[in-house]
C-alpha positions as semicolon CSV with decimal commas, in nm:
position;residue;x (nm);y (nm);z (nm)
1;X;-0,430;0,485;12,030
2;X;-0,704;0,725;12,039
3;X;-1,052;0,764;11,890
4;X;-1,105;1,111;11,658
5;X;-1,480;1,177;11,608
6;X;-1,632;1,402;11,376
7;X;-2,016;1,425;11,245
8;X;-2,145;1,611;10,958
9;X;-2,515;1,676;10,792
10;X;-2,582;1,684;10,444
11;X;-2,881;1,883;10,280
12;X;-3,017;1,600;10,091
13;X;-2,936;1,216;9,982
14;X;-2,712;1,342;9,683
15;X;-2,348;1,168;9,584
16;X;-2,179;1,509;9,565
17;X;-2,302;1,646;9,894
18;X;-2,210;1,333;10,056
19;X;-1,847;1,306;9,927
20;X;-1,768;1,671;9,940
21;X;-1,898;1,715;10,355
22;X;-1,715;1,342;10,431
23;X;-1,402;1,444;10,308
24;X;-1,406;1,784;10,405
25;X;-1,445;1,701;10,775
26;X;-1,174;1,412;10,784
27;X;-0,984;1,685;10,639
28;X;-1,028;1,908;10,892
29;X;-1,017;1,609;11,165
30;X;-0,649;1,551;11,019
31;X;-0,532;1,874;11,087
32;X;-0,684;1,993;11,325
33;X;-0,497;1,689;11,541
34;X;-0,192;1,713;11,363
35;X;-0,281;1,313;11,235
36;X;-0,017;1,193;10,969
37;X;-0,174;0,911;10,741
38;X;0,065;0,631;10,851
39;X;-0,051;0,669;11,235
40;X;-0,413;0,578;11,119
41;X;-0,504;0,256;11,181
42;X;-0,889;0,261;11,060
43;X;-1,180;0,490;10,980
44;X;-1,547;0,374;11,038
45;X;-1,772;0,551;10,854
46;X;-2,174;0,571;10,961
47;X;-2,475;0,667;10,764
48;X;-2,820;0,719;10,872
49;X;-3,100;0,549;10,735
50;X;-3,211;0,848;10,460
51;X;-2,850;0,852;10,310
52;X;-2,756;0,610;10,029
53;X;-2,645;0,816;9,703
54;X;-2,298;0,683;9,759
55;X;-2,054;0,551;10,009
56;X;-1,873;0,817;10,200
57;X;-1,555;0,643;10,246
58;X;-1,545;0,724;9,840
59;X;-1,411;1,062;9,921
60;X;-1,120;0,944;10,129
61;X;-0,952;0,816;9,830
62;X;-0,887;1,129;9,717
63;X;-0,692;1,225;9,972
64;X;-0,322;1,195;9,900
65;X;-0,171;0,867;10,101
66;X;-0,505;0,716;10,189
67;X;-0,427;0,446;9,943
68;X;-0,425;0,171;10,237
69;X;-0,632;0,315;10,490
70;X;-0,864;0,085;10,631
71;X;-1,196;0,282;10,571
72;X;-1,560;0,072;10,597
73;X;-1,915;0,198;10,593
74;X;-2,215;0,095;10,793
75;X;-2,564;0,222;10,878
76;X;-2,635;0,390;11,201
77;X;-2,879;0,254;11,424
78;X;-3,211;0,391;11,344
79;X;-3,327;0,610;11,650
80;X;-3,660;0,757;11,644
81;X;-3,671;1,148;11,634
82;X;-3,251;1,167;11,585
83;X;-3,059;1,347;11,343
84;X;-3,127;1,296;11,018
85;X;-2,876;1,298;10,689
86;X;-2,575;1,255;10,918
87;X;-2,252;1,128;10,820
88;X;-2,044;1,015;11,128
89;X;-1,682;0,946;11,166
90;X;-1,463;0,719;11,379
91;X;-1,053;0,766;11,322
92;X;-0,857;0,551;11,513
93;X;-0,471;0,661;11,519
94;X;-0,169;0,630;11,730
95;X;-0,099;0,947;11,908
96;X;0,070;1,030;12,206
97;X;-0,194;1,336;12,214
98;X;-0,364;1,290;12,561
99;X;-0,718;1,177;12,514
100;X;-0,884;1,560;12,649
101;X;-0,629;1,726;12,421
102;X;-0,806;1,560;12,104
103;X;-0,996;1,774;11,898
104;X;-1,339;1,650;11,772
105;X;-1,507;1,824;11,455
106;X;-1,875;1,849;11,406
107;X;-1,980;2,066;11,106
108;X;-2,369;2,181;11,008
109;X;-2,674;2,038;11,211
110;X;-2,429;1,774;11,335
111;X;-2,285;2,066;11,563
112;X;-2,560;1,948;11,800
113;X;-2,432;1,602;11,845
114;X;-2,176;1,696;12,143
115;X;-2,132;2,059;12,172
116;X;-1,940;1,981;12,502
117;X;-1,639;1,852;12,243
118;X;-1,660;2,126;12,021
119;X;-1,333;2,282;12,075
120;X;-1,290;2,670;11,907
């Protein structure tokens, strides 16, 4: 099993903005690690404390065979002076990828987050 982690920023506390950046990065967390949806065994989903317009985990619905993906939603702890409207992502799947070979995503502001993981 290994950990996928991916972290995005949204411009504002808005339901669209939200669903489109959430599913666009577990998108591009799927492919980018070659992740079929029956090797997933869960996705945690964290908010911080500005974001509330929707639940992220929404947008994974749309995606074709999510239908039973474990998915859950939760607040991130509330840091001072951290990064603010940030969605982040935990995917847990079964891989034989070795853990230094897996390719973490970090779109907008969230870039910041770990740019040692950032992978080009």
């Amino acid at each position: 099993m290994r950990g996928i982690r991916g972290a995005t920023t949204v411009t504002e506390n808005n339901e669209t903005q939200i669903l489109i950046n959430t599913k666009t990065l577990v998108e591009e967390m799927v492919s980018k690690n070659n992740v079929i949806v029956e090797t997933i065994s869960h996705v945690f989903i964290s908010v911080t404390e500005d974001l509330n317009a929707t639940f992220p985990a929404k947008s994974l619905r749309q995606i074709p065979g999510w239908t039973y993906v474990p998915v859950m939603c939760m607040k991130e702890i509330d840091v001072p002076n951290s990064l603010s409207r940030c969605i982040r992502v935990m995917m847990v799947v079964n891989t034989k990828i070795e853990q230094d070979s897996i390719q973490h995503v970090f779109h907008n502001d969230a870039t910041q987050l770990r740019p040692d993981l950032i992978q080009k």
